[in-house]
Structures are given as structure tokens and as C-alpha cells.
C-alpha positions as CSV (number, residue, x, y, z in Angstrom):
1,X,-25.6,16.6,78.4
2,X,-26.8,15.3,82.1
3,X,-26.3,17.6,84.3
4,X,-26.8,15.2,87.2
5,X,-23.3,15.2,89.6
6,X,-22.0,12.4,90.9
7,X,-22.4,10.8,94.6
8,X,-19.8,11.3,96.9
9,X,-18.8,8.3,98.7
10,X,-20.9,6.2,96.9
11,X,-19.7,2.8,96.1
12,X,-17.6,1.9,93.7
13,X,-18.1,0.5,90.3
14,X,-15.7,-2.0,88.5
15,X,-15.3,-1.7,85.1
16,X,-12.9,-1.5,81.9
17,X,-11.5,0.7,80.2
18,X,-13.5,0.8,77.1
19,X,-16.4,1.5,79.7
20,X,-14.9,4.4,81.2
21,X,-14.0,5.8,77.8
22,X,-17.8,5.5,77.2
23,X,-19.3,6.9,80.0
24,X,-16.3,9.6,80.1
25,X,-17.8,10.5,76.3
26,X,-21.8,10.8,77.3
27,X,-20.4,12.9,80.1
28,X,-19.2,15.3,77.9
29,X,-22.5,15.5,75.6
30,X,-20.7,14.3,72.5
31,X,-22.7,14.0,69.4
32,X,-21.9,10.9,67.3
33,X,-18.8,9.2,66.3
34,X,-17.5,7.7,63.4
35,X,-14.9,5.1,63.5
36,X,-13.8,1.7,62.3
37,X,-13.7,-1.1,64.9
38,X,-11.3,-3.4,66.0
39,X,-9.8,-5.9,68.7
40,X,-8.0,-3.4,70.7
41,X,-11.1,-1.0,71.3
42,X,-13.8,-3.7,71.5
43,X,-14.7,-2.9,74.9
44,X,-15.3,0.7,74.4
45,X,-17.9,-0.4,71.1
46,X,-19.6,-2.8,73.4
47,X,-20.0,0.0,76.3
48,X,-21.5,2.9,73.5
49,X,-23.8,0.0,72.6
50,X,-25.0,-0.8,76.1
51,X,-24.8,3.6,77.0
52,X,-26.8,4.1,73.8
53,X,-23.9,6.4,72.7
54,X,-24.2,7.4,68.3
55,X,-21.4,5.9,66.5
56,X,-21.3,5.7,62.9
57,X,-19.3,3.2,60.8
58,X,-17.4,4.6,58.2
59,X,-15.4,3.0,55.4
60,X,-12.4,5.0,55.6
61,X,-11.0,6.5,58.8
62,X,-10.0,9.4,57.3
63,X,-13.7,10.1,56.2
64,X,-14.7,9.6,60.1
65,X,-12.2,12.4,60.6
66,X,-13.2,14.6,58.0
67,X,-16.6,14.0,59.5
68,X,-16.1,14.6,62.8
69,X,-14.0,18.4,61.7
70,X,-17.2,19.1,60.1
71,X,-19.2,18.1,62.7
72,X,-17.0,20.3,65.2
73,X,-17.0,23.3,62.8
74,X,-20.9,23.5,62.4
75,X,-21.7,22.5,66.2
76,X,-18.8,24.5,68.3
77,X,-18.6,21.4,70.1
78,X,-15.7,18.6,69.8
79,X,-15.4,16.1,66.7
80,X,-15.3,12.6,68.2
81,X,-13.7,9.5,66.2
82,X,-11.8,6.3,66.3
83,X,-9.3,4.5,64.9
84,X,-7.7,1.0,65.9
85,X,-3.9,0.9,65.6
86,X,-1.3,0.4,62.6
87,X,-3.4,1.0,59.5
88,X,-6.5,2.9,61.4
89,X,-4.5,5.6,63.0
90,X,-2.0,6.2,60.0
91,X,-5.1,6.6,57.7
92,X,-6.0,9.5,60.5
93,X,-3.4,12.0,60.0
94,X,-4.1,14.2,56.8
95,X,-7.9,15.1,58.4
96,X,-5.8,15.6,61.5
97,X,-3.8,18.4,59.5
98,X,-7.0,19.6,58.6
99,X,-8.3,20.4,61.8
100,X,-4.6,21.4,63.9
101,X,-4.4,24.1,60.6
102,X,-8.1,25.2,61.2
103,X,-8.4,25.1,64.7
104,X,-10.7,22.5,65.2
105,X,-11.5,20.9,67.9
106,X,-11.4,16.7,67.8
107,X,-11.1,14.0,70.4
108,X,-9.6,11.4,68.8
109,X,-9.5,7.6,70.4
110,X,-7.0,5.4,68.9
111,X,-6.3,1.6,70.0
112,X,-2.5,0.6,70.3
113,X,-0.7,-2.8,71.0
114,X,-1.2,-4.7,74.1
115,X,2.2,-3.2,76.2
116,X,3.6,-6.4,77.5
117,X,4.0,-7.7,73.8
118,X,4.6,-4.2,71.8
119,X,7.9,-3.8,70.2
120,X,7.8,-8.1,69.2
121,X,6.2,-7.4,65.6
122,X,2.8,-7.2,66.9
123,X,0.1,-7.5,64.3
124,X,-0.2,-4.1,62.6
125,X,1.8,-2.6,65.3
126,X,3.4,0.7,64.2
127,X,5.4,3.4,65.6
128,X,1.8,5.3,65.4
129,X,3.0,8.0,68.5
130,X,5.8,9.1,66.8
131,X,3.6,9.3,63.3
132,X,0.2,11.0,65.1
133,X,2.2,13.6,67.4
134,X,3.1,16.0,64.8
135,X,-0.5,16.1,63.7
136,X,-2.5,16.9,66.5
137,X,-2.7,20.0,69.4
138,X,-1.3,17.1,71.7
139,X,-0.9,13.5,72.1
140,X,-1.8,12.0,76.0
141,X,-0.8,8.3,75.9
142,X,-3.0,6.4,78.5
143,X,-0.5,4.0,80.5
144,X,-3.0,3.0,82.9
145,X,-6.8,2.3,83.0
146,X,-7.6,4.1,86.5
147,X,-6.6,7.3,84.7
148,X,-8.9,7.3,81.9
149,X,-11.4,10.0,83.0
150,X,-8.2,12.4,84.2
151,X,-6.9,11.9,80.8
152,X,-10.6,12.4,79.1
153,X,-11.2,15.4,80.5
154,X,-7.3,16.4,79.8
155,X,-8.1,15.7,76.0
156,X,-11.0,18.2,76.0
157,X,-9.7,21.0,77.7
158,X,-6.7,20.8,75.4
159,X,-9.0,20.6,72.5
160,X,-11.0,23.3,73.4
161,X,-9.0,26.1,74.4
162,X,-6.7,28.5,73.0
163,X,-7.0,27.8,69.2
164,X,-8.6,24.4,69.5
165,X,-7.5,21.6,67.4
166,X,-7.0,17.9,67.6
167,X,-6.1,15.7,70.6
168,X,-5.2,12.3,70.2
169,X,-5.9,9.7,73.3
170,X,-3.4,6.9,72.5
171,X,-4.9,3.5,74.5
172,X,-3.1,0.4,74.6
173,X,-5.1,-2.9,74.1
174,X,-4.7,-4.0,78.0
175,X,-5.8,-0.7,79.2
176,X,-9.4,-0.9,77.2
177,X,-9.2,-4.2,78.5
178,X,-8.1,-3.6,81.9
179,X,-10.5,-3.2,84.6
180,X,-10.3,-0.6,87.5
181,X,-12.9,0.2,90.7
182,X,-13.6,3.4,89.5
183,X,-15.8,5.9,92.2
184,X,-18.3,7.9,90.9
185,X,-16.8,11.1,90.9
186,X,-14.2,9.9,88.5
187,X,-16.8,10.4,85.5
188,X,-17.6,14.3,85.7
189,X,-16.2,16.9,83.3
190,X,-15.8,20.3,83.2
191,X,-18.4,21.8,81.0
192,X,-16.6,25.0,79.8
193,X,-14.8,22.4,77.5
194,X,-17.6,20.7,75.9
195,X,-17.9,23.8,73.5
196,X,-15.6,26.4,72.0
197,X,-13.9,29.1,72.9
198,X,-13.7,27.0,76.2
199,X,-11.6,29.9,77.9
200,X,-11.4,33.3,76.6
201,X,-8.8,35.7,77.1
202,X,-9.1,39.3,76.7
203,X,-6.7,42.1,75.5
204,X,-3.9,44.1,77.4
205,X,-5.4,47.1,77.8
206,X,-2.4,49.4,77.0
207,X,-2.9,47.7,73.2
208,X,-5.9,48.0,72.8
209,X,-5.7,52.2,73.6
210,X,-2.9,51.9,71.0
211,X,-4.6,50.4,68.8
212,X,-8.0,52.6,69.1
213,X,-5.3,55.1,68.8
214,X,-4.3,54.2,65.1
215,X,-8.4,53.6,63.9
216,X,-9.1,56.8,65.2
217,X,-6.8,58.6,63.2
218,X,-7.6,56.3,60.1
219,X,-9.6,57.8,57.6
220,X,-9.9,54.1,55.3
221,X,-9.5,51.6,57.5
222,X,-9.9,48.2,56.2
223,X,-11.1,44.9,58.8
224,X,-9.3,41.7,57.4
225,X,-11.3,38.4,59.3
226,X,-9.9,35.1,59.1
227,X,-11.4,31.4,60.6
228,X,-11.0,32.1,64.0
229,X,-14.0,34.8,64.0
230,X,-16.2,31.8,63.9
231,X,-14.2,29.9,66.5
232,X,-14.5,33.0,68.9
233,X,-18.2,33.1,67.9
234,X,-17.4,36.9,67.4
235,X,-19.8,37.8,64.7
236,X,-22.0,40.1,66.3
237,X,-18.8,42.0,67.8
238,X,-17.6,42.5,64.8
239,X,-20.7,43.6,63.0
240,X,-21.4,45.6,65.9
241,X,-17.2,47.3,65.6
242,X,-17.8,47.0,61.8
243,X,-21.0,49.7,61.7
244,X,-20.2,51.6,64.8
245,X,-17.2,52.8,62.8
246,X,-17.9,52.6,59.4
247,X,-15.7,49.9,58.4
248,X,-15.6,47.8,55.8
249,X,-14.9,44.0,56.0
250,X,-13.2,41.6,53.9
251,X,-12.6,38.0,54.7
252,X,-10.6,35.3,53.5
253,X,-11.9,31.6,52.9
254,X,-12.7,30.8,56.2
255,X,-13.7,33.5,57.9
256,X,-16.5,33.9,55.2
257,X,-19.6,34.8,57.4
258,X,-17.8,36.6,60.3
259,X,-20.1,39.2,58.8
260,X,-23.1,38.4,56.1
261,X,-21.8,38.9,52.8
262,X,-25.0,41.1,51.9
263,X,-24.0,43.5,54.0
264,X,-23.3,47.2,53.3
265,X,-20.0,46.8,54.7
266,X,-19.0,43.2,53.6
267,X,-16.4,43.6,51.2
268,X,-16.0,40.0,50.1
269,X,-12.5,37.8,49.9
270,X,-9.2,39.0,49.4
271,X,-6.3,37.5,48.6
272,X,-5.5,35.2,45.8
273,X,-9.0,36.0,44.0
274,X,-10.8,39.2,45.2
275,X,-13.5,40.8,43.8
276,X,-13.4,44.7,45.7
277,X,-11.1,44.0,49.0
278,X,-7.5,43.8,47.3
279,X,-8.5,47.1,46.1
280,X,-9.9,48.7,49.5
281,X,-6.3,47.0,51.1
282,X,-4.2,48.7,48.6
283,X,-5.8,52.3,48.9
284,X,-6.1,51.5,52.9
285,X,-4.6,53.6,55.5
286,X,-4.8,50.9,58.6
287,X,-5.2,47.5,58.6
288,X,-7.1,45.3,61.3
289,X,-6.2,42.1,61.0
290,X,-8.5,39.7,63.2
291,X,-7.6,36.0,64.1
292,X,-6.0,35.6,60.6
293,X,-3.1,33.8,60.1
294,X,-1.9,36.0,56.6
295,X,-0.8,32.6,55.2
296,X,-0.1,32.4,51.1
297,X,-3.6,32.7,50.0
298,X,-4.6,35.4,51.5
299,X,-1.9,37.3,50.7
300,X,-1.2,36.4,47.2
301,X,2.5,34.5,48.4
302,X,2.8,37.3,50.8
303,X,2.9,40.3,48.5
304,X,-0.7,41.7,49.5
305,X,0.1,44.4,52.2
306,X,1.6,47.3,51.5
307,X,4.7,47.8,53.1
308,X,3.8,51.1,54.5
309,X,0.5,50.2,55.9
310,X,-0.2,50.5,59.4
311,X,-1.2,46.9,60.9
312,X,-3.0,46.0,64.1
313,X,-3.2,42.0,64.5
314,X,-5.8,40.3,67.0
315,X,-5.2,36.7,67.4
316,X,-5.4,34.0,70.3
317,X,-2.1,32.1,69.1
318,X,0.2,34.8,70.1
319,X,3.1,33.8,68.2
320,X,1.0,33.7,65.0
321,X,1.8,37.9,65.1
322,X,3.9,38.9,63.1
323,X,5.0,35.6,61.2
324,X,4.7,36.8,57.8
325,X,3.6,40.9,58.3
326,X,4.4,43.4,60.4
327,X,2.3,44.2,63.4
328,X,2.3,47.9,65.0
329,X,0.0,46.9,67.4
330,X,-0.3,43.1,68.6
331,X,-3.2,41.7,70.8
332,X,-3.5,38.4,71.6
333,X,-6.9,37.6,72.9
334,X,-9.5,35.8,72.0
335,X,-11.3,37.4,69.1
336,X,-14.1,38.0,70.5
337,X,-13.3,39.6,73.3
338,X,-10.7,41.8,71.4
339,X,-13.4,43.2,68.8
340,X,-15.3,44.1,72.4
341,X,-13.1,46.2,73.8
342,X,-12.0,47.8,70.9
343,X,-15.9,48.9,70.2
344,X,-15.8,49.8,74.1
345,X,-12.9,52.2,73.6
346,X,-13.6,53.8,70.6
347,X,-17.8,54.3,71.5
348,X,-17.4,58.1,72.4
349,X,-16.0,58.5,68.8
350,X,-18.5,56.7,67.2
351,X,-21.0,59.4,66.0
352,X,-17.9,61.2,64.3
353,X,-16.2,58.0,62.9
354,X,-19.6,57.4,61.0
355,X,-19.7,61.2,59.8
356,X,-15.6,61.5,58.9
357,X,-15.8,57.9,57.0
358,X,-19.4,57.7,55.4
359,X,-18.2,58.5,51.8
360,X,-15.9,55.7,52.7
361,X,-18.6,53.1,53.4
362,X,-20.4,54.0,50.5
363,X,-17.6,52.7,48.3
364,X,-18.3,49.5,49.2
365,X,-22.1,48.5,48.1
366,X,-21.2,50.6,44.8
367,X,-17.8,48.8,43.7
368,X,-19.6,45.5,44.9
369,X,-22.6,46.1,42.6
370,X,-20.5,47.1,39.7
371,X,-18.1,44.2,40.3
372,X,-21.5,41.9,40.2
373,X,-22.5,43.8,37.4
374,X,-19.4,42.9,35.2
375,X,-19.4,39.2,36.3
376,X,-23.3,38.9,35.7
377,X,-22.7,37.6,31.8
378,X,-21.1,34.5,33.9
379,X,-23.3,33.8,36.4
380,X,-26.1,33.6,34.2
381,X,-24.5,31.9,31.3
382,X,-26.2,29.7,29.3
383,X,-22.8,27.6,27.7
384,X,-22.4,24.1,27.7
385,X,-20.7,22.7,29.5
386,X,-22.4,24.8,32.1
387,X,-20.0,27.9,33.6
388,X,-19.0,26.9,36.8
389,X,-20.0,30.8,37.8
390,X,-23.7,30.1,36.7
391,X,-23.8,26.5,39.0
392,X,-22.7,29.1,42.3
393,X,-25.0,31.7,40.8
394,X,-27.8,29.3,41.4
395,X,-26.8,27.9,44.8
396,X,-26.6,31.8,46.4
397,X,-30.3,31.8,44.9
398,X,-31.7,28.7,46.1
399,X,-29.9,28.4,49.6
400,X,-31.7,29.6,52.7
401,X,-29.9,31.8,55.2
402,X,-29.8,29.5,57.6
403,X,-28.4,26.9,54.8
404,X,-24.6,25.2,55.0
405,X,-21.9,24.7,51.8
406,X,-19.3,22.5,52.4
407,X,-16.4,23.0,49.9
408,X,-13.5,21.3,48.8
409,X,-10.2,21.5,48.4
410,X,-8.8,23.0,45.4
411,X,-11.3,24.0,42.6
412,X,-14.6,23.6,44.1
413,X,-13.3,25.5,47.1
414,X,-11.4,28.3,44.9
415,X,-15.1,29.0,43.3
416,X,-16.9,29.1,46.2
417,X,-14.9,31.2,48.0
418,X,-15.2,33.8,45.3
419,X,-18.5,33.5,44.6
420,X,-20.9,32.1,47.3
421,X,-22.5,34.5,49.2
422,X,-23.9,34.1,52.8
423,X,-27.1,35.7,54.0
424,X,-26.5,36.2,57.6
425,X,-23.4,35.7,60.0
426,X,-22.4,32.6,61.1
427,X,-20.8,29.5,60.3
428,X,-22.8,28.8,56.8
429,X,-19.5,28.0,54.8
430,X,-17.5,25.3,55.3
431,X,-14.0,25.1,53.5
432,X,-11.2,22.8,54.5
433,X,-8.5,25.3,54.2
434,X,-6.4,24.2,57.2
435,X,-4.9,22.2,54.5
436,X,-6.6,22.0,51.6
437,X,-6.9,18.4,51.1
438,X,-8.6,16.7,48.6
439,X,-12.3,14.7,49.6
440,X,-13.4,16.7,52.3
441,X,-16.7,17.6,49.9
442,X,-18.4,14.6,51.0
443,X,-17.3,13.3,54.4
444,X,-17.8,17.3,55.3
445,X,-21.2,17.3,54.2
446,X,-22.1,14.2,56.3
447,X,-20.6,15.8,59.8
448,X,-22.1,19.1,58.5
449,X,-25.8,17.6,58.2
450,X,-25.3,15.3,61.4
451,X,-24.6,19.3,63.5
452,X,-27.5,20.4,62.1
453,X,-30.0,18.2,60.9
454,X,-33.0,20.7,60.4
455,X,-31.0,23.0,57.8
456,X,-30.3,22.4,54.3
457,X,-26.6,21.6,53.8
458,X,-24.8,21.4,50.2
459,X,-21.5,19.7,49.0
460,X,-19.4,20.7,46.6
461,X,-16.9,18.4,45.4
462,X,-14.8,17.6,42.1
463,X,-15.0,14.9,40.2
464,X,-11.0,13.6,41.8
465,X,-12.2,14.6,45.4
466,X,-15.4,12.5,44.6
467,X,-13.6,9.5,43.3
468,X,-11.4,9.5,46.5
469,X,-14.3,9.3,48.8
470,X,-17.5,7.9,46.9
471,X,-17.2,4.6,49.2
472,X,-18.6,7.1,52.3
473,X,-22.1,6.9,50.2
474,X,-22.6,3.6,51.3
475,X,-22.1,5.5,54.7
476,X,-24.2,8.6,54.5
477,X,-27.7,6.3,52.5
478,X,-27.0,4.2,55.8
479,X,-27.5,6.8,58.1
480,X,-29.9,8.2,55.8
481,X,-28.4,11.9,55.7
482,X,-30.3,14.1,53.1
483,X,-27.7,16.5,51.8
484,X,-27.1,17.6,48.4
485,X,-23.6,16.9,46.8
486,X,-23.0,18.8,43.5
487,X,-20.0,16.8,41.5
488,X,-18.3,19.1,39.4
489,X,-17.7,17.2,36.6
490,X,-15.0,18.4,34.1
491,X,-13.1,14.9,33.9
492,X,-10.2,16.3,35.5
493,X,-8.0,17.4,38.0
494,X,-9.3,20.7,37.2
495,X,-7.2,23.1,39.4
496,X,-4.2,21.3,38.3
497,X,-5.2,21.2,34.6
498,X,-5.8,24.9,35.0
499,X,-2.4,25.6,36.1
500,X,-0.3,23.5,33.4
501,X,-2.3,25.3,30.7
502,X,-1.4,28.7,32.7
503,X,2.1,27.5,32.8
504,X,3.0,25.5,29.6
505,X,-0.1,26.4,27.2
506,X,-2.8,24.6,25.5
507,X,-2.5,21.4,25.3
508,X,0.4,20.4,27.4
509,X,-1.4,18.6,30.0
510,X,0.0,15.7,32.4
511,X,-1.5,13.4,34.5
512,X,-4.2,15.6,35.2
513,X,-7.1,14.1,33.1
514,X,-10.2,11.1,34.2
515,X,-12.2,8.9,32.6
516,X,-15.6,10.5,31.9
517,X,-18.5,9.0,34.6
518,X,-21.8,9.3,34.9
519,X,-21.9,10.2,39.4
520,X,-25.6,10.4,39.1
521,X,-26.2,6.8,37.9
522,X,-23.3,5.0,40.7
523,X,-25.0,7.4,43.4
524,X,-28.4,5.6,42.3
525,X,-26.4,2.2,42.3
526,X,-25.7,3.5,45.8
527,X,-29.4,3.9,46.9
528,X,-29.1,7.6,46.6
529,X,-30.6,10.2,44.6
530,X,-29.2,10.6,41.5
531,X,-29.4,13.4,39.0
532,X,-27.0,14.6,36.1
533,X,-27.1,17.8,34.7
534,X,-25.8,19.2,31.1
535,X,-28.1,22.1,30.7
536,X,-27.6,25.1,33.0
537,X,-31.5,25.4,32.5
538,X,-31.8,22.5,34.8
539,X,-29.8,23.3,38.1
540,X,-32.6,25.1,39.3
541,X,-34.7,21.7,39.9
542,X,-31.7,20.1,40.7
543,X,-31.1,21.9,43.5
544,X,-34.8,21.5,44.2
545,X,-35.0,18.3,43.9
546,X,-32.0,17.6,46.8
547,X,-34.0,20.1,48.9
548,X,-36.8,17.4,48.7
549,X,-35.1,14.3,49.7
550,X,-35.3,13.4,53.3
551,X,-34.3,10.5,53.9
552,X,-30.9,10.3,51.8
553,X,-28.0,12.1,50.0
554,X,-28.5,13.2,46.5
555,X,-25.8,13.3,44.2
556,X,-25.8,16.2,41.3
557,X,-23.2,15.5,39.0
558,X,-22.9,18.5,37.0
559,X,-21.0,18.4,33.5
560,X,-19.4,21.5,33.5
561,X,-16.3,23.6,31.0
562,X,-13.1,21.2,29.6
563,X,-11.7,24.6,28.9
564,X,-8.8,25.2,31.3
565,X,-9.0,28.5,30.6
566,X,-12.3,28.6,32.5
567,X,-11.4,26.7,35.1
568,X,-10.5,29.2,37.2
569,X,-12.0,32.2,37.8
570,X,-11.2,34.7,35.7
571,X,-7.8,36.4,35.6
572,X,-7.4,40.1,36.3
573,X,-7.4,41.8,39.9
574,X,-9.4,39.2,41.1
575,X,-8.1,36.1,40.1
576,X,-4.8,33.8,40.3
577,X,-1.9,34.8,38.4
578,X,0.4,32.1,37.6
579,X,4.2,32.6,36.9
580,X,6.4,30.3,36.8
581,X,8.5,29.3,40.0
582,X,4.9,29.2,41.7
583,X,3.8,26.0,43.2
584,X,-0.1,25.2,43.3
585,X,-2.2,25.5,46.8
């Protein structure tokens, strides 16, 4: 980002408004774009040609979005993407969910009708505001072209603070168009928001003696981490809380990586599928809930925590405390900060906290190594198809620490959340469980690569989520991104397959099977990498073999169990139990 400040009472420049978008954009540092041209924003792609500014095609606007949530989620810094009116900005909103769910932050430019002809049938013209508005953090509509950097820096301080999320900058035709003599000054930003947390707000300090209060006189305390410990950036606070106390941590799919999963003290996921934590939260005395949102999942419909359990809930979103649990202590702050001064009040108790709970803390490593123990006959299975719990098995082994996994929706994202392990804290998983959508695999793993282009970042994606997206392949060999997307081939809709044979037993399947493909041969038909495997022997150079590429995506298309009863992981304390009356997530 130039940190070069504008001169005062310099002269004037006159240009449009697709220019001031531009240089509004390369004030703020953004990385690149993604977005799908058209007459309305014309002006703005000729002025990121003439800047210099990164802006990637894509062949579906909701990829670009997908993309850019990645992006934001692996960078800290705002997604960026476009979308002309009508058609373009309709095909925006589920990847909006995505991100507003998650807390993501996203910029999001969208062209509208020219105003002195909207409302007469314009071409594509749509009542886009109305349909966008409910799917993003806020909605600015730009009614004039002089405003344009107020309104920029309006959509990044909205995007960035608080619980971040998506801000839509609706610009009619003649205000891209429109020209304005606009003074140097106009172009400068604010650089608290070009990252997240852009403001942080600590804890009332009456809570958080109360709530010191109630882990002091815990004697199994149980920390519950949700997604916004990597928004906060609070992983070394709560490591640093975590081992000053001697307590344990479990996560749920996003917060993965708040602390390393190798830790002594990690005690995996709860929630739907656990392997150790629903345990720990059953026998636990106090529960401290931070920057969770204790939605369905991660409370197995809401029937997790014990009724009688003391409760104290951190979150930034105040009203988020309390919507589906009880809190006896609430602090809204930023996570962060929170996990700070809750270490700072309860330091002179530290030495004794250790002493008084290190039996405690030594559950954890044992029950974990026991529970690996148990599942090892899985993850080194040698069936074909191959076990989905051996394909994970050999991603925690061949990953580096430093590594990313993107994971989609539904069954690619229900494995990896159960059994991918990170090595350090951080940001190294990357779910889309703001909503759980379908196709994020691959657009993810492009916005995930573009944030870090030195690490080795994975894809996993099924075989439904693939077909819904494999046109972005033409996209990623074009920018020449060298991830490595596994397909999980069961020629299904596994997770839904799964479910009916749960539900309605053997056999009794609808809608939920695909025509077999071979991925590894279209990726190749793509220009990318392509490699099938059948043999579980062969992951190992598979994975190897992606590790090598550098100069494009390679595509692993893994043929893996038709069971349904394998689908999922397995069923007992750890797993998903379906009755009937449930609906799928």
C-alpha cells in the first residue's frame, strides 16, 4: 500500500467514476479481484488497466466471490469483486451469505442502470438493491460520482469492523461514467480498515472479574473457540489463557486452529461429530465460550450443553449472547482483547490453577491418543474404494504446518473437520460454514493460493461441488495457480445419500446419485494436472505430485466408498445421528 499522502491544495484532477473507484482501490492496498465485465463498469476496467491494479476474470460471479471470501479469510485483508447488474449481481448473493455468516470481510462493486432510464425495462435491469441488501453487512448506493471516495472508504470501515462481513457499493451506469474534478485529498483512506479487526473493543471490566470469578472456582473448565478467534487474530491469547490455566480447548469447524490441534491441550471439534470434546463438555463444570455463535452444528440441534452448566460467552456481536444458551457472564469484545484480560486477571492464580487442574489436562493427550488409537484401522485402511478416513490420514502427513485446506460444504467439509489436523495456530483450514454451500472447494482454493502464494494449499471438494464449479479451471490454469484439488469421487451426492440410507435404509435412494467421471482426464482437457487415484497405496505421490506443480492446479480425483454407510464418519459419540424429523446441514 503507498503510504505517500496527498497534496493539499494541489490542483485538481477530472476524472470518472470508474477512475476514482480505481484509484480509491490501490489506495486501500487491495490484492486482486475477480469479476465479470460489463457496459456499466467499463470505466473502472479501463482505469485498473491503466493503474496496473490485479483483476482476474472469472466465469461465474459467484466463483469471484467465493474467491475473494477466501482470499479475505487467508489474508485478514478485504475480498474485492465485481459484478455488472441484473444477472451479475443476482449470481452474487449465496457467496455473499457465505461471508455475512462467517464474518468476512468483502468490498463488493456492482454496476446498476443508468438512473435517468431505470424503472423503463432496462436491459437486465433488476430490483438488484432490494435482492443484495439482505445479504450483505450493508448496502451504500452511490447517487453521485463526487462521492465515490467517501462512499469507498465508508465500504471498508463497515467491512472491517465489528464482525466483518460483506459490503456492497451499488453504482449506477452514469455515475461510472460521470466525471467529477476530484482534489487530491479525496483518494486517501484510513488504514486501520485495510485489515481485520479494524477496531477492537475490549471487555467491561466488572465482567470480566465475574467471569475470572467462575474459572477460578472451576475445577474442569472446558474453552469452546468458534471462527471469530481467527478474525480477532487471538491465537496466541488464547494459547497463552489456554496453558496459563490448564485448559483444554475444543473448537468447532471454523475456529479449527485458534490453537494447533497437536497440542496437549487441543481437544479437537465438538459438536455434531467429536472425537474427545463432547465428552470433556458433558463432565465440564464451566464453559467459555469464545466468539462462537452455538449455532446447530455445534451443538448437535442445540442439545449439547448441559443445562446446569455454568457459561461465560465472549463475542464481538453482542446480541449473538445468549441466542440459543444461556450466558452467566456475557462480554462482548473483541476476542482478542477478551482472552487478554481474562489471562491479566487471573495471572496471580496461575501457578495454583496449573497445580489444582493438572490431572485435568492430562486427560486430554490420553483420551486423544486412545481415540486415534481406535480410529487408526481407518485411517490406514487399505479398502477399495479407498476410506475417506485413510485420503485425510495422508493429507495430515504430507501437509506442512504452514500448509492451507480449503473444504467444502457438506461431505468433504464434515471429514475434514473431524479429521484434519493442523500443526500450528492460525488460519490453515478453510471451511465455508457461514453457510455451507455447495462449490466453495475450488473457487476457495484459488483465493486461498492467490493470499499466500509461497504455501502449499489443498482443495477438497465432492464430486457435485466439483461439477458445479469445474468451469473456474479454465480460470485458475489461466492464472496459473498451483494448488491441489482432491475430488472425492463416490458418484454421488454423498452427504445426502448418506442421510436417506440413515433415514429410509438400504437402497432407498433419490436423486442423490451421478454419472461416474473420470475428473483427472477433463482437468487434463483443461491444461491441468491430472491424476486419478483407486488404490489408497497411491495418495501418497498424488499428493506429491500436486506439491510439484508450479505453474498450475492439479486435479486428484480420488474414487472413494459407494457405501452410504461409510459416508459419514462413523456413528457413536462422535458422529451424526439421524432421526427422523431432522433436516440435513
Amino acid at each position: 500500500m503507498s503510504t505517500a499522502q496527498p497534496q493539499k491544495n494541489a490542483t485538481p484532477r477530472r476524472m470518472n467514476g470508474g477512475q476514482a473507484l480505481a484509484e480509491m482501490l490501490q489506495a486501500h492496498g487491495v490484492g486482486p479481484m475477480f469479476g465479470m465485465g460489463g457496459f456499466q463498469l467499463l470505466p473502472f476496467y479501463e482505469a485498473m488497466r491503466a493503474l496496473g491494479l490485479k483483476h482476474q476474470l472469472i466465469n461465474d460471479e459467484r466463483c469471484g466471490c467465493f474467491a475473494a471470501d477466501a482470499y479475505a479469510r487467508v489474508s485478514g485483508r478485504p475480498g474485492v469483486c465485481d459484478a455488472t447488474l441484473g444477472p451479475g449481481a443476482t449470481n452474487l448473493v449465496t457467496a455473499m451469505v457465505e461471508s455475512l455468516n462467517a464474518g468476512v470481510p468483502q468490498v463488493l462493486i456492482v454496476g446498476d442502470a443508468h438512473r435517468d432510464h431505470a424503472w423503463k425495462n432496462m436491459t437486465q435491469e433488476a430490483r438488484q438493491t432490494e435482492i443484495l441488501r439482505p445479504a450483505s453487512k450493508e448496502l451504500i448506493r452511490v447517487e453521485a460520482t463526487k462521492r465515490i471516495p467517501e462512499l469507498v472508504r465508508r465500504a471498508f470501515t463497515v467491512a472491517t469492523s465489528g464482525r466483518p462481513g460483506p459490503v456492497v457499493l451499488d453504482v449506477p451506469e452514469d455515475v461510472c461514467h460521470g466525471e467529477h474534478d476530484f482534489a487530491p485529498d479525496d483518494f486517501r483512506c484510513d488504514p486501520g480498515t485495510t485489515s481485520i479487526p479494524a477496531r477492537r473493543a475490549r471487555p467491561d471490566a466488572n465482567g470480566v472479574e465475574r467471569a475470572a470469578a467462575l474459572i477460578r472456582g472451576a475445577k474442569r473448565p472446558l474453552l469452546l473457540v468458534g471462527g471469530g478467534i481467527h478474525l480477532s487474530g487471538g491465537w496466541a491469547a488464547l494459547q497463552a489463557l489456554a496453558e496459563a490455566q490448564s485448559i483444554p480447548v475444543a473448537h468447532t469447524m471454523s475456529g479449527k486452529g485458534g490453537i494447533a490441534c497437536s497440542h496437549p491441550l487441543s481437544a479437537g471439534l465438538f459438536g455434531r461429530y467429536s472425537r474427545i470434546a463432547n465428552d470433556l463438555i458433558a463432565a465440564s463444570d464451566l464453559l467459555i465460550v469464545v466468539a462462537c455463535k452455538l449455532g446447530e452444528i455445534a451443538t448437535k440441534r442445540f442439545s449439547l450443553l448441559p443445562a446446569d452448566t455454568k457459561i461465560v460467552h465472549l463475542d464481538i456481536v453482542a446480541e449473538e449472547i445468549g441466542r440459543t444458551s444461556r450466558a452467566d457472564v456475557a462480554l462482548w469484545c473483541d476476542a482478542r482483547c477478551g482472552l487478554e484480560d481474562l489471562a491479566a486477571a487471573l495471572a496471580g492464580d496461575a501457578k495454583a490453577a496449573r497445580t489444582a487442574r493438572a490431572d485435568y489436562a492430562a486427560e486430554v493427550p490420553v483420551r486423544m491418543r486412545k481415540w486415534l488409537d481406535d480410529a487408526r484401522p481407518r485411517l490406514e485402511s487399505d479398502e477399495r474404494p479407498i476410506n475417506m478416513a485413510r485420503l485425510i490420514h495422508e493429507l495430515n502427513k504430507a501437509l506442512p504446518a504452514d500448509g492451507i485446506l480449503v473444504a467444502d460444504g457438506g461431505f468433504a467439509g464434515h471429514w475434514t473437520g473431524l479429521l484434519f489436523d493442523t500443526k500450528a495456530p492460525g488460519r490453515h483450514f478453510v471451511p465455508d460454514r457461514g453457510f455451507a454451500s455447495i462449490g466453495y472447494g475450488l473457487p476457495g482454493a484459488m483465493g486461498a493460493q492467490l493470499a499466500a502464494p509461497g504455501r502449499k494449499v489443498v482443495g477438497i471438494t465432492g464430486d457435485g461441488g466439483f461439477n458445479m464449479m469445474i468451469g473456474e479451471l479454465e480460470t485458475a490454469r489461466r492464472i496459473g495457480l498451483p494448488f491441489t484439488l482432491f475430488v472425492v469421487n463416490n458418484a454421488a451426492s454423498g452427504y445426502v445419500k448418506a442421510l436417506q440410507h440413515a433415514m429410509y435404509g438400504a437402497g432407498n435412494y433419490q436423486s442423490s446419485d451421478l454419472h461416474e467421471l473420470n475428473y483427472a482426464r477433463l482437468a487434463q482437457d483443461f491444461g491441468c494436472n491430472g491424476v486419478r487415484v483407486e488404490d489408497p497405496a497411491a495418495l501418497a505421490n498424488a499428493i506429491r505430485s500436486g506439491f510439484a506443480s508450479t505453474d498450475r492446479p492439479t486435479i486428484v480425483d480420488v474414487v472413494v466408498t459407494r457405501d452410504p454407510a461409510k459416508m459419514l464418519p462413523a456413528v457413536d459419540s462422535r458422529t451424526l445421528v439421524v432421526k427422523k424429523g431432522d433436516r440435513p446441514v
